[in-house]
Phi, psi and omega in degrees: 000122166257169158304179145258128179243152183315302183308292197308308160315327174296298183326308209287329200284336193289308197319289195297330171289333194304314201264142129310319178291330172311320175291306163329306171293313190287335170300305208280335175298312176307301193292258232238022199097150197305298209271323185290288166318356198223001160313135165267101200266000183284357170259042171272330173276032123246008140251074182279190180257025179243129182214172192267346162224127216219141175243167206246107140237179178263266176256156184259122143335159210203061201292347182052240163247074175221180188246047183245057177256021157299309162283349165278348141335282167325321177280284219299024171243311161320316188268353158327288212286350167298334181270335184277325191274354200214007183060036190229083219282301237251348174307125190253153186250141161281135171258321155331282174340300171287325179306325181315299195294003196232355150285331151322311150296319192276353177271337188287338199277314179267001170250006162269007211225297169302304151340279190293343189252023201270356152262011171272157201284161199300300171283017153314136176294301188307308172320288183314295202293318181280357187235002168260345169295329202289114153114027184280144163295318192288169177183201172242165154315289224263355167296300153344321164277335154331290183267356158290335178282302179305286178243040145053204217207190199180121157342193185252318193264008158300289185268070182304170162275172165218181176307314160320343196251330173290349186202097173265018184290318193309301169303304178280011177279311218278282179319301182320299185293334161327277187342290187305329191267306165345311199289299171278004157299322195299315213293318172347289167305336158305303156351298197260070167028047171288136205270161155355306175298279165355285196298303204280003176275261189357310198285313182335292137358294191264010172283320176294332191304309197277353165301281176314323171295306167297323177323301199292325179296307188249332174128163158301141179306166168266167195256319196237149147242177162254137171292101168216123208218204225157100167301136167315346164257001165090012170306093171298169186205127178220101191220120193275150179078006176291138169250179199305300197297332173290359146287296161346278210289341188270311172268333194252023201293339159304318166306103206265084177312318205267038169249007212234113162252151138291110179262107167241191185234078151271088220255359174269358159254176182276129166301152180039069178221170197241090189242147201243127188252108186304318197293351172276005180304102185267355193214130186253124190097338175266197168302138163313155157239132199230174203195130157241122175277145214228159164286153201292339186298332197281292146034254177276320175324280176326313195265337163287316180306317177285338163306306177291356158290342170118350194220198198231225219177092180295153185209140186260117178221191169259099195291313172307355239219123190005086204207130150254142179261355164307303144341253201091065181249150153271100193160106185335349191221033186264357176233107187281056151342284182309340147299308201301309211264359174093005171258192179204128214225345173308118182220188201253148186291346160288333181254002161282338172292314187333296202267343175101356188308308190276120159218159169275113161264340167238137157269083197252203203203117176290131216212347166179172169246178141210122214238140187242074191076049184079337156286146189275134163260317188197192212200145192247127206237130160252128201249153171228056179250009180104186181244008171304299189291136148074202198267103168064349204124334171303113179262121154288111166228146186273178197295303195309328181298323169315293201295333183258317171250002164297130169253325192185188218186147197220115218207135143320179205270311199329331191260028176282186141255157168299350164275332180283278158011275221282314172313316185248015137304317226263169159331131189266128145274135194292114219236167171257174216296320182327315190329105176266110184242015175096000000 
């Protein structure tokens, strides 16, 4: 191991003063910033506001400061189709609603986790992972559907949001830590060879406890609503009394959940393999959650064929990652960093998963394309960040942007190849919790 000795600083100093431009980049860098100096404006002229396939929606959504944009993603591919089947561009889903029930499942999911690993030493990585897990927000597609399956859904004005469900730091700080002291209570009870019965009172227990705690946070679901709307032709519609899931079963009996894969592009894994992540299982007893990995053209294939089918197309990508929110441009060449500082910072999208550089942090939603003889120029994006940002809310990404930060994409089976098919028919491998699969 050496040092840095005073000449290797001379040297480096030596280095920086050689170029001029280097004072030049650092004035302009100081005065307004990193990512502002090194901005590009020339990709506006490929990211306009025009596409050759575009679905007809409405107002944009709004997750505020929580990490639930899997689930607004999710309803807003729900309420596409409630509004193309009911003539209701603008009908909205509580994301509240669903979010309750999925602080509910997942404590129940982690303290059935805390059970099973509960002869293993505290500092196990599957233990550590499960217990940096507890009380977390994010999530997926198909956990979302977990719970869409489980309590259907509700209106927007069933359930509102309130502060706690619009700024969710408070509650999953509240929950983690519970959770986690929970955690040594169970392991505790294993410990002295407490029987099943024993374990599943205990568990109970600290399940009304986690009840009462979203309660007091977000309010109780509602058990029944009245359906009541205004048709895009100013048609009222009124139907009393439903509970959630007989709004499911009713409207949506077409919406075939269990026809929908997760397709991704983790390329630090083997491709055309079908893989299970347990620690995202949010519902014990519902569907795995699973990811069949695929090359990105596949992709990109799958989700224009479902657009140009009419309906739209959750997508997992790293949304900070060259990305304005002014804009809303999308797009691999919008910050030249790497020109400001004199590098080359580029790396392949397997070793950014690899090293963690690479992750899926947002969940958004494909809403049109725009293709020049079958080439992607670009891509039309709903975003659930308000309508302040990017065009109304709407984001514009170019295809290369697509190709580096998109992890995966929730595409009907039809737009599969029959080999692909037959693949998220097939067996899952199992992955651990650590595993960066995007």
């Amino acid at each position: 191991m050496t040092v840095i000795s005073d000449q290797e600083i001379a040297d480096f100093s030596a280095d920086f003063n050689t170029n001029s431009k280097n004072q030049v980049a650092s004035r302009a860098a100081r005065r307004s910033g990193l990512l502002e100096a090194s901005f590009n404006d020339r990709v506006s002229e490929r990211l306009n506001h025009v596409f050759s396939t575009e679905l007809d929606v409405g107002g944009v959504t709004d997750q505020k400061h929580s990490g639930r944009c899997w689930e607004f993603a999710t309803l807003n591919v729900l309420r596409h189709y409630f509004g193309k089947q009911n003539k209701v561009k603008d009908f909205t889903f509580s994301q509240a609603y669903n979010f309750f029930w999925d602080k509910i499942e997942r404590a129940n999911a982690f303290y059935n986790a805390m059970i099973r690993l509960a002869d293993k030493p505290l500092n196990d990585r599957e233990v550590q992972s499960w217990l940096a897990f507890a009380g977390e927000d994010g999530g997926l597609w198909s956990m979302a559907i977990n719970l869409v399956k489980k309590y259907g859904v509700v209106p927007s004005y069933a359930m509102p949001e309130s502060f706690n469900s619009n700024n969710t730091t408070g509650l999953i700080d509240s929950l983690a830590r519970k959770e986690r002291k929970d955690a040594i209570a169970l392991r505790k009870l294993v410990s002295e060879g407490s029987s099943q019965d024993e374990l599943e009172k205990a568990k109970k227990h600290f399940l009304n406890e986690v009840y009462r705690m979203v309660s007091v946070a977000l309010g109780e679901p509602p058990k029944k609503f009245d359906l009541e709307y205004r048709d895009d032709d100013k048609k009222y519609h009124l139907e009393r009394d439903l509970t959630p899931r007989e709004f499911v079963q009713k409207y949506f009996k077409d919406f075939k959940f269990d026809d929908y894969v997760v397709l991704s592009n983790c390329p630090n894994h083997e491709f055309n393999k079908l893989y299970h992540m347990p620690l995202y299982d949010n519902v014990d007893g519902g569907d795995q959650i699973k990811f069949l990995n695929v090359p990105i053209e596949y992709l990109a294939q799958a989700a224009v064929a479902q657009l140009k089918s009419g309906d739209a197309v959750i997508f997992g990508n790293d949304v900070l990652k060259q990305m304005e929110r002014k804009t809303g441009y999308l797009d691999t060449d919008l910050y030249q960093t790497d020109k400001l500082f004199g590098v080359d910072t580029k790396m392949s999208k397997a070793d950014r998963l690899a090293t963690g550089e690479g992750f899926a942090t947002h969940d958004m939603t494909l809403v049109g394309v725009d293709e020049d003889h079958g080439h992607i120029r670009k891509w039309k994006v709903e975003n659930s960040w308000g309508d302040k940002y990017g065009h109304k809310g709407f984001y514009e990404m170019s295809q290369p942007w697509f190709e580096d930060y998109v992890y995966d994409v929730v595409v009907r089976k039809e737009f599969l190849t029959d080999e692909q098919v037959k693949l998220a028919e097939g067996p899952a491998i199992d992955l651990k919790p650590w595993d960066n699969i995007g």
